[in-house]
Each structure stands twice: as C-alpha cells, then as structure tokens.
C-alpha positions as YAML, in Angstrom:
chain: A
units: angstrom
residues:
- id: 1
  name: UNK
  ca: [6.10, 13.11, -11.92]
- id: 2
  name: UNK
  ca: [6.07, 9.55, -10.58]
- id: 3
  name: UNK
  ca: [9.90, 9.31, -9.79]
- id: 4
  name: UNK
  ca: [9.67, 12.31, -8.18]
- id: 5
  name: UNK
  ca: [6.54, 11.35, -6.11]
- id: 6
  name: UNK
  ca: [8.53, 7.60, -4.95]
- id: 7
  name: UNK
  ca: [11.93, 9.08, -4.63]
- id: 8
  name: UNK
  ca: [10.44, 12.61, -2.41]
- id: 9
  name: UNK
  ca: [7.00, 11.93, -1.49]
- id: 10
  name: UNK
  ca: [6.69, 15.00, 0.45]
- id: 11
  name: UNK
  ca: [7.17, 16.99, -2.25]
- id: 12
  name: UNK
  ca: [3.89, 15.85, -4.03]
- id: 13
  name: UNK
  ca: [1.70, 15.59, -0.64]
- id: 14
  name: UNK
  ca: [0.02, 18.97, -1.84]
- id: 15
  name: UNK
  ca: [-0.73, 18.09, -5.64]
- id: 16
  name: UNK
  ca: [-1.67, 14.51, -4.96]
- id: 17
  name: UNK
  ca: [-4.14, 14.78, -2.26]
- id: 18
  name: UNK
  ca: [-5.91, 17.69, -4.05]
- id: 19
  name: UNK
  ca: [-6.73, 15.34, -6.20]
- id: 20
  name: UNK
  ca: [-5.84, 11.71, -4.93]
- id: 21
  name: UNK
  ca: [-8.33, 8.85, -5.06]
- id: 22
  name: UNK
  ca: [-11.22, 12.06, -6.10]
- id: 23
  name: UNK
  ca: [-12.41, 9.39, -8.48]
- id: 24
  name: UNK
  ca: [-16.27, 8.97, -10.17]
- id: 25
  name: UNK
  ca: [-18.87, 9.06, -7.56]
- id: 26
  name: UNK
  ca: [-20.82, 5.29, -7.03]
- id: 27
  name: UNK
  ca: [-23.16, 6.37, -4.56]
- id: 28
  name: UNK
  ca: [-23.97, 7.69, -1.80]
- id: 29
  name: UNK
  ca: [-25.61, 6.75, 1.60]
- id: 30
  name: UNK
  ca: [-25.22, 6.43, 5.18]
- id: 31
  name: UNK
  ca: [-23.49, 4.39, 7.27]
- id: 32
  name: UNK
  ca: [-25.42, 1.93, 9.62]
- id: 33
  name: UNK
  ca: [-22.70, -0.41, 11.15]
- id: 34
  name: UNK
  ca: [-19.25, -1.01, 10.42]
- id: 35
  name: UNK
  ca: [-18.69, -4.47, 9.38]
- id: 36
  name: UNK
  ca: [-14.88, -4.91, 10.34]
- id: 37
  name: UNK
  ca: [-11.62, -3.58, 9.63]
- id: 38
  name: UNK
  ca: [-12.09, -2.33, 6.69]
- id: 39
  name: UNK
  ca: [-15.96, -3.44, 5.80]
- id: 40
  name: UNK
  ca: [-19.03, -1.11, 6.18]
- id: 41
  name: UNK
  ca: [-22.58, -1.26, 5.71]
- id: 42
  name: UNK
  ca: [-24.84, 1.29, 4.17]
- id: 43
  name: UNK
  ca: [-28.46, 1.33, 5.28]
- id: 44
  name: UNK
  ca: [-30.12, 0.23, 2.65]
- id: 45
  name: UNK
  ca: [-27.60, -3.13, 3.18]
- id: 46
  name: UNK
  ca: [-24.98, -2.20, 0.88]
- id: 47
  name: UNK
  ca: [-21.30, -3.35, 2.02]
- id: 48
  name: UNK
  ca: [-18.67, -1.77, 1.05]
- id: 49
  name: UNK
  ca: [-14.91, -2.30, 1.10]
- id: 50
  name: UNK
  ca: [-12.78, 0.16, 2.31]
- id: 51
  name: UNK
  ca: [-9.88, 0.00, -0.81]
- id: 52
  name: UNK
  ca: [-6.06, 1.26, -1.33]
- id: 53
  name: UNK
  ca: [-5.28, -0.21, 2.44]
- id: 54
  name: UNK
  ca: [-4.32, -2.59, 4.27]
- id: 55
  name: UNK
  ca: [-5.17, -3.07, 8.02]
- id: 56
  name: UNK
  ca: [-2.49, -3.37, 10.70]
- id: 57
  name: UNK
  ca: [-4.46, -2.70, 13.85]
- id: 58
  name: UNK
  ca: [-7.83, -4.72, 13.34]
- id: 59
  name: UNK
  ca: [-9.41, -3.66, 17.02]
- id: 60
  name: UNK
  ca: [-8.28, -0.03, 16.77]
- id: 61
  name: UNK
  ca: [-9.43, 0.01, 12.96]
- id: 62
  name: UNK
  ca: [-12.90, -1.45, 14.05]
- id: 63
  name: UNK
  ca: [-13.09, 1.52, 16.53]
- id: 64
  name: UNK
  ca: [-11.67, 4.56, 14.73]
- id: 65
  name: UNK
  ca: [-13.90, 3.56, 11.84]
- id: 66
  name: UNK
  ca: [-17.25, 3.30, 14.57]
- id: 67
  name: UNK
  ca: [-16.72, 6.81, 16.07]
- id: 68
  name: UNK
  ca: [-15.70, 8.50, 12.34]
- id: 69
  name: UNK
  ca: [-18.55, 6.39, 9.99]
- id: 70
  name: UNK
  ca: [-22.01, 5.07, 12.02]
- id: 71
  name: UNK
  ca: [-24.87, 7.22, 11.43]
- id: 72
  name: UNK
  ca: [-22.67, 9.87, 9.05]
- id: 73
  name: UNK
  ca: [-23.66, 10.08, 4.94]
- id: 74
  name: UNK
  ca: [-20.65, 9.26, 3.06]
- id: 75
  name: UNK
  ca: [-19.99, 9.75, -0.94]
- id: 76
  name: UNK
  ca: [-18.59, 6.62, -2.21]
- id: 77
  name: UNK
  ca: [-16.29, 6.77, -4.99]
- id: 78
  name: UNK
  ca: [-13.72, 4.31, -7.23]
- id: 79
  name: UNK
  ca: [-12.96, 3.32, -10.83]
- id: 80
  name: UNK
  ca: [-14.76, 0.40, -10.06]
- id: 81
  name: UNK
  ca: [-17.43, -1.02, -8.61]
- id: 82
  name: UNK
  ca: [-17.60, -4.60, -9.63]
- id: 83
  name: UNK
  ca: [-18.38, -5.92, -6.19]
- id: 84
  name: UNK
  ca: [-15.81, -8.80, -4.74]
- id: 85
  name: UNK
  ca: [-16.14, -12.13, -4.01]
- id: 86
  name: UNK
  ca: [-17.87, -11.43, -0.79]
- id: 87
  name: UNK
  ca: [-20.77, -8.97, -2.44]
- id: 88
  name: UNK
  ca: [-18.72, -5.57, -1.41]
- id: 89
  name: UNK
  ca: [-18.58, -3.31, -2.96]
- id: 90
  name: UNK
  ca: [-14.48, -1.42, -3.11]
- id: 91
  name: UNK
  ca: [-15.03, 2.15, -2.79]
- id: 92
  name: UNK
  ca: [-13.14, 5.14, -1.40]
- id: 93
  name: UNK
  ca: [-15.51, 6.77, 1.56]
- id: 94
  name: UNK
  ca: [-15.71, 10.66, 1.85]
- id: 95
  name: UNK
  ca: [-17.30, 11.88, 4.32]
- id: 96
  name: UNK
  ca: [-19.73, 15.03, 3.90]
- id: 97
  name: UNK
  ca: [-17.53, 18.22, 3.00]
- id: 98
  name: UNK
  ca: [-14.25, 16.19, 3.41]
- id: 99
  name: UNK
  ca: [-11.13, 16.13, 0.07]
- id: 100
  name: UNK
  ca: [-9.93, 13.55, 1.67]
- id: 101
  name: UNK
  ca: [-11.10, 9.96, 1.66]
- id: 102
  name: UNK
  ca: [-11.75, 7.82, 5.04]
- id: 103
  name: UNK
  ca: [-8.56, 5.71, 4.40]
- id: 104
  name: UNK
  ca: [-6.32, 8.65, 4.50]
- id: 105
  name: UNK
  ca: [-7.22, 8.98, 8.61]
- id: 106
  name: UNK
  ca: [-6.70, 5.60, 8.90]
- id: 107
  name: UNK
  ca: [-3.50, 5.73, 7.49]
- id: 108
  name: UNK
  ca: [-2.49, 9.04, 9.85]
- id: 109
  name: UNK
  ca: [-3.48, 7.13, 12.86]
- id: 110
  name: UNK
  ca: [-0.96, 4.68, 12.16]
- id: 111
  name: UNK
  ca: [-4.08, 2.20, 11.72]
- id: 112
  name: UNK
  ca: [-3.55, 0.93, 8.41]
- id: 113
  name: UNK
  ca: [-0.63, 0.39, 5.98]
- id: 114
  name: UNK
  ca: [-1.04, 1.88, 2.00]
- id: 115
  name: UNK
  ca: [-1.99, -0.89, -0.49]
- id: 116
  name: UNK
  ca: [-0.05, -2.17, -3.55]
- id: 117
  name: UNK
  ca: [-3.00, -2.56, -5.41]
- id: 118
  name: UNK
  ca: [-3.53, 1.11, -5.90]
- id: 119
  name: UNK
  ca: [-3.23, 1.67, -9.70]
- id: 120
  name: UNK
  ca: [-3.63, 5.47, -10.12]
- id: 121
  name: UNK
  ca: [-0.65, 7.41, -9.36]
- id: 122
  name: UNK
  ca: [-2.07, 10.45, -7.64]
- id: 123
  name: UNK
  ca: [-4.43, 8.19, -5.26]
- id: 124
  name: UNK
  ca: [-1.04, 5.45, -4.53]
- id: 125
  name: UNK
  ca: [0.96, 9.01, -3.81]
- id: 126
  name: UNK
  ca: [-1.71, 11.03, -1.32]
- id: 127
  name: UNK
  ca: [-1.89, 7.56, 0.27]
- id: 128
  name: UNK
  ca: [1.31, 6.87, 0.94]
- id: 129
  name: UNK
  ca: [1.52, 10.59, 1.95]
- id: 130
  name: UNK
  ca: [-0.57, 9.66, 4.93]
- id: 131
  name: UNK
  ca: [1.25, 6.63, 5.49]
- id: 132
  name: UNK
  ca: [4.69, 8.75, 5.92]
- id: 133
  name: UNK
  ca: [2.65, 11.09, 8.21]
- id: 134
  name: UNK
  ca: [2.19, 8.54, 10.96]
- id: 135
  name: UNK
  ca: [5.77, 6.52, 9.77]
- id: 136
  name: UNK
  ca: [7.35, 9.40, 10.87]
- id: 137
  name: UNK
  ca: [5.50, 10.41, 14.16]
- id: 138
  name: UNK
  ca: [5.83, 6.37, 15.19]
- id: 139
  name: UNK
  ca: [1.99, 6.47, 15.24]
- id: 140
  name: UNK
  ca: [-0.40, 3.38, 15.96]
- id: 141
  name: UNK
  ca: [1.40, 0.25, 14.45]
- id: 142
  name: UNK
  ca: [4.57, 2.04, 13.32]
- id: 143
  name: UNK
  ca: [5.43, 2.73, 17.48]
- id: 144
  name: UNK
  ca: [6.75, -0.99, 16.76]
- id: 145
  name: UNK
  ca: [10.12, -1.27, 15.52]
- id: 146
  name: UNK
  ca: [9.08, -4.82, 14.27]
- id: 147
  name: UNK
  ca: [6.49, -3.47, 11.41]
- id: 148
  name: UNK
  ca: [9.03, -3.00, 8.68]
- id: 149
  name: UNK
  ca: [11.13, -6.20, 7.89]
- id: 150
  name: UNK
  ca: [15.03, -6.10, 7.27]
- id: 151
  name: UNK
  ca: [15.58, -7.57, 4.32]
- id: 152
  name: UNK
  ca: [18.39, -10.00, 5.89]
- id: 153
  name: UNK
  ca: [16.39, -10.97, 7.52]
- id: 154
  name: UNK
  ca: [14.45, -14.17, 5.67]
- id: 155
  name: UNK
  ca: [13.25, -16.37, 8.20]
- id: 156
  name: UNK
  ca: [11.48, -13.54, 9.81]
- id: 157
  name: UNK
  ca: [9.84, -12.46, 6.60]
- id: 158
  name: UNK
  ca: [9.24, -15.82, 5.51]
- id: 159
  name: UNK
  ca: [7.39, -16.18, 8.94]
- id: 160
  name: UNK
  ca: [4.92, -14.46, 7.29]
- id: 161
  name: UNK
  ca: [4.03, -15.52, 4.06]
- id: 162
  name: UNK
  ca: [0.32, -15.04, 2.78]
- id: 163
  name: UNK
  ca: [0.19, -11.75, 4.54]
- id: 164
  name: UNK
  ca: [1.14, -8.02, 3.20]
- id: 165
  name: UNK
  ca: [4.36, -7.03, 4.51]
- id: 166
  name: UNK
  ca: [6.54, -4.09, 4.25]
- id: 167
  name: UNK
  ca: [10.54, -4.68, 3.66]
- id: 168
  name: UNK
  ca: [13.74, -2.82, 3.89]
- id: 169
  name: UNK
  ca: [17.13, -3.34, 2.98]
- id: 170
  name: UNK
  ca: [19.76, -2.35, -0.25]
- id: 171
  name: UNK
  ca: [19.90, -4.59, -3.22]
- id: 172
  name: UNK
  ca: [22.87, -6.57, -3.35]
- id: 173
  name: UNK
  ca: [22.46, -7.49, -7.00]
- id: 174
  name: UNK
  ca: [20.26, -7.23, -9.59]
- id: 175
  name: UNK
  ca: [19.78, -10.63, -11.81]
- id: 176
  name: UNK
  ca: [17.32, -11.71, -14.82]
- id: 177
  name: UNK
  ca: [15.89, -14.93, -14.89]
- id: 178
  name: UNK
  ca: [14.21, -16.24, -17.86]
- id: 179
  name: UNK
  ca: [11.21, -13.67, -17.86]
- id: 180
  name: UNK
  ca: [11.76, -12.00, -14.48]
- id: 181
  name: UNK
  ca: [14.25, -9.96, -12.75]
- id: 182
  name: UNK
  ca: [15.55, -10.30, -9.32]
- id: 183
  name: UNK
  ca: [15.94, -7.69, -6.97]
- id: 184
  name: UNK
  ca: [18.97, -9.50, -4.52]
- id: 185
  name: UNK
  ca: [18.59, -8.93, -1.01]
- id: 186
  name: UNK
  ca: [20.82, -11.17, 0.41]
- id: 187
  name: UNK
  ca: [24.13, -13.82, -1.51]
- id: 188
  name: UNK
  ca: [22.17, -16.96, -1.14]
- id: 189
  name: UNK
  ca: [19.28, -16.89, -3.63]
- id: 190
  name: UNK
  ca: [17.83, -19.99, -2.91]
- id: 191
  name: UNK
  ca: [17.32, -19.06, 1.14]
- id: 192
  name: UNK
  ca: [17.65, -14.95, 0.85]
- id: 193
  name: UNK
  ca: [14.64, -12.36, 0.47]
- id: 194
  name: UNK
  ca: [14.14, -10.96, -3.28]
- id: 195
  name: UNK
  ca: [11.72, -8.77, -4.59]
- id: 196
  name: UNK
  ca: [10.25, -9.97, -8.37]
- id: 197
  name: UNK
  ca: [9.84, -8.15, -11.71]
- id: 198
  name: UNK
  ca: [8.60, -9.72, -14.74]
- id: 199
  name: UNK
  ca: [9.49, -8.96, -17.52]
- id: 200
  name: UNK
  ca: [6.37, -6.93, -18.73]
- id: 201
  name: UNK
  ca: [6.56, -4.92, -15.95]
- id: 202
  name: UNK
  ca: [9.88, -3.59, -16.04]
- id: 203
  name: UNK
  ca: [9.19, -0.67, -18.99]
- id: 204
  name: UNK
  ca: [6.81, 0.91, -16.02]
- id: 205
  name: UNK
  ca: [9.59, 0.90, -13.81]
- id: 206
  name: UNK
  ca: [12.28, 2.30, -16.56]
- id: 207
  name: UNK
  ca: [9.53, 4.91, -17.66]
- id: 208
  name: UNK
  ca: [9.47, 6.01, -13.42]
- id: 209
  name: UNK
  ca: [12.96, 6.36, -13.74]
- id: 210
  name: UNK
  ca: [13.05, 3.15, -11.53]
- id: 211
  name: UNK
  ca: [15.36, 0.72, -13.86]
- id: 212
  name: UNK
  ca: [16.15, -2.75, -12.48]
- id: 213
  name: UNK
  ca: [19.72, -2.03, -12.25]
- id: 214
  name: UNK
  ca: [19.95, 1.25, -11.40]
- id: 215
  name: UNK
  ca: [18.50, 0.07, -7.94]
- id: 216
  name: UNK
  ca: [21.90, -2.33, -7.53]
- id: 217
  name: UNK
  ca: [23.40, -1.28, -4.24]
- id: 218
  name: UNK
  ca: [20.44, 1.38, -3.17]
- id: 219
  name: UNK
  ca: [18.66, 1.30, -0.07]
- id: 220
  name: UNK
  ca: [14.66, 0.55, -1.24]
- id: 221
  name: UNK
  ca: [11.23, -0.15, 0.84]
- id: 222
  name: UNK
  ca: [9.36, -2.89, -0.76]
- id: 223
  name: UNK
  ca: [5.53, -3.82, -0.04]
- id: 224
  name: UNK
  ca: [3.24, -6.67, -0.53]
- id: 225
  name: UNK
  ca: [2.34, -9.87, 0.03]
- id: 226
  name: UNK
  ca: [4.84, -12.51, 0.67]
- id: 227
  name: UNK
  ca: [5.20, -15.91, -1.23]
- id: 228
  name: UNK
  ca: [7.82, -18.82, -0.94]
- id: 229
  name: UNK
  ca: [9.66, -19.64, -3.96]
- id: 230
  name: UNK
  ca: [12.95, -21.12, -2.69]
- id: 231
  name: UNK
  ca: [13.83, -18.21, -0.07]
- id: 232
  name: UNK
  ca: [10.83, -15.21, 0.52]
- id: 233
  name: UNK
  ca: [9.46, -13.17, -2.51]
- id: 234
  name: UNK
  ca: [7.66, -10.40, -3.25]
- id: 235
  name: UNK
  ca: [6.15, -9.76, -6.30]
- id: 236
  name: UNK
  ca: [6.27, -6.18, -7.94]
- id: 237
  name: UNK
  ca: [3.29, -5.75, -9.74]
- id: 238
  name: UNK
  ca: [3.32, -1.16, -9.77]
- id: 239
  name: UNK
  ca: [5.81, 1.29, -9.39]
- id: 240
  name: UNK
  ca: [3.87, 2.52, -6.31]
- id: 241
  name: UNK
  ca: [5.54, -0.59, -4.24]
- id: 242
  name: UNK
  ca: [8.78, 0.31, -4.45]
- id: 243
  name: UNK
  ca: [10.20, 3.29, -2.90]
- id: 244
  name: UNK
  ca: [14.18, 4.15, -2.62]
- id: 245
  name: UNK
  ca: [15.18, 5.16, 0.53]
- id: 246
  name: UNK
  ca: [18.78, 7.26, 0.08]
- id: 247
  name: UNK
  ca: [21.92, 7.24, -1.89]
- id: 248
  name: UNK
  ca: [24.55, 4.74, -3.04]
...
C-alpha cells in the first residue's frame, strides 16, 4: 500500500486521513498561548510540540495557529510522549470534534512543509496529502517558485545546509559505496547534490517497491535536512521522503 501511497498519493488521501496520525490519546487540555511556530502551551503549563511538520512561514504559522488554538480544548495524541530536549511535549493536536489533526491545516495553508520524521505510514501519507493540497493550489510558501530546489542545482542547496529542504531532479546514476548507496543527481560527485541510503535502510525501500536502482533515470522529490559531505547530501532515513515524480 506504501508504493502506491508515494507513487499516487491522491489515491490514498481518503484511507489515510480516516485514519492518519489518529494515534493513542496523551491528554487533553486547553490552549492558553501559542508559544511559536510550532510550540503551544496548555493551561496548566504544559508545552507541546506540534510534530510530523516542518515550518516554512514562521509569522503566518504564529498567527494561523493564534486564531485556530488560544482558548479552544484540544485532544493531544502521538506514539510518544517522551518530552524533548526543551520539556515539550510532541503531540498531534485535534481540536474538539475534528479527524483531522492541527498540522493538517497548516499544511493546506501552505504554512508548513510535511516532516521526514514521520514513521507511521498512514500519518506520513494524510500529511503529505495536505501538503499536495496547497503544492498544487501554489498556497502560502509554495506561491514561490524558489521552495523546491533543482537538484542541479548544488550551490543553491548547499546554501542551505542545517535546514530541511525539499529537492527535485532525476537520478543520473545510482552508485554503492561501502555501506551506502548514492542516489546521483548530478556527474561530479564530489561537488553535485546526492541523496543517501545506507545500507540497512535499503530492504524498506525494496519492500515499497522503491529499489535503489530502479530509481536510475526517474524524476524523484527528496526531503530533509541538508549536510555537506563533499557536494550537498541528504540523508534517507524512511520511505516517506522520497516520492517519484513521472516516468522514465
């Protein structure tokens, strides 16, 4: 059902957001200020982080989230709740009566941009559901033709190393290394843009249908957060990350 959901991801909008990031419930309460971008506070002084997203509009996150959250009872819920480093807890927000969790709006509103950290495959798919929503309708940050990165295009990826970035292009070649595969963007793999696979990976990817070198020569999207190691990287750490975009 995975390849399915990265290849068409219209076709699973209906099954996955029935039941997309509907994980345990770890509390409950209401909302008394929100923190920032992604950050809110409870009123008994709980803060929680808002998880599976990744802000691209801080200011018009910080607002959307003020008129949607303060003073409304949410139902927060996860597969975990082992707060992070900064005593927040990650949590998926639902507001009262809603299927849908608060990161879904932000990703229709063209506000935020899906995680790769998303682990479950319904919750990655209804999020990146919403994501296509406002891709498509050039909503909020995608209006900018600048938001996705060509893959030939190193030095401006590079430019951003350390943040979470979202890259297009086709694979030139497809190369193992030692432990990890390269996904070959450009001819030059000491300058050019490649996205990484290690080695214990790669059975997730063959199992989504998603071998290495079947992607040689396909047009793919590629998210997350960009490192220097020679030319740009990315590392591929789920299936959800990688998305093929057409034919040979």
């Amino acid at each position: 059902m995975m390849t399915a959901c990265v290849l068409a991801i219209g076709a699973c909008i209906g099954r996955a957001e029935a039941t997309g990031c509907n994980f345990e419930i770890q509390g409950e309460g209401r909302v008394a200020a929100v923190v920032d971008a992604r950050s809110l506070r409870l009123d008994d002084g709980r803060e929680v982080k808002l998880a599976g997203i990744e802000v691209a509009d801080k200011t018009k996150a910080i607002a959307a989230l003020t008129a949607l959250l303060v003073g409304r009872e949410v139902t927060l819920r996860g597969q975990d709740d082992t707060p992070d480093r900064y005593g927040r807890q990650p949590a998926y927000a639902f507001l009262e009566g809603s299927e849908k969790p608060v990161q879904s709006e932000l990703l229709r509103q063209g506000l935020a941009v899906a995680s790769s950290e998303v682990a479950d495959k319904d919750c990655a798919t209804a999020l990146m559901a919403a994501e296509a929503e406002a891709r498509a309708a050039r909503s909020g940050t995608w209006a900018e033709a600048t938001v996705i990165k060509n893959a030939e295009s190193s030095a401006d990826i590079l430019a951003g190393i350390g943040r979470f970035t979202v890259v297009e292009g086709r694979v030139l070649s497809v190369r193992q290394a030692g432990a990890t595969t390269y996904l070959n963007f450009g001819r030059n793999w000491t300058q050019d843009f490649a996205a990484t696979i290690s080695r214990r990976i790669v059975p997730a990817f063959e199992a989504a249908g998603l071998a290495p070198k079947s992607l040689e020569n396909r047009k793919i999207r590629v998210r997350g957060w960009v490192e220097a190691r020679r030319g740009p990287r990315i590392e591929l750490l789920r299936v959800g990350q990688l998305e093929v975009l057409g034919g040979n």
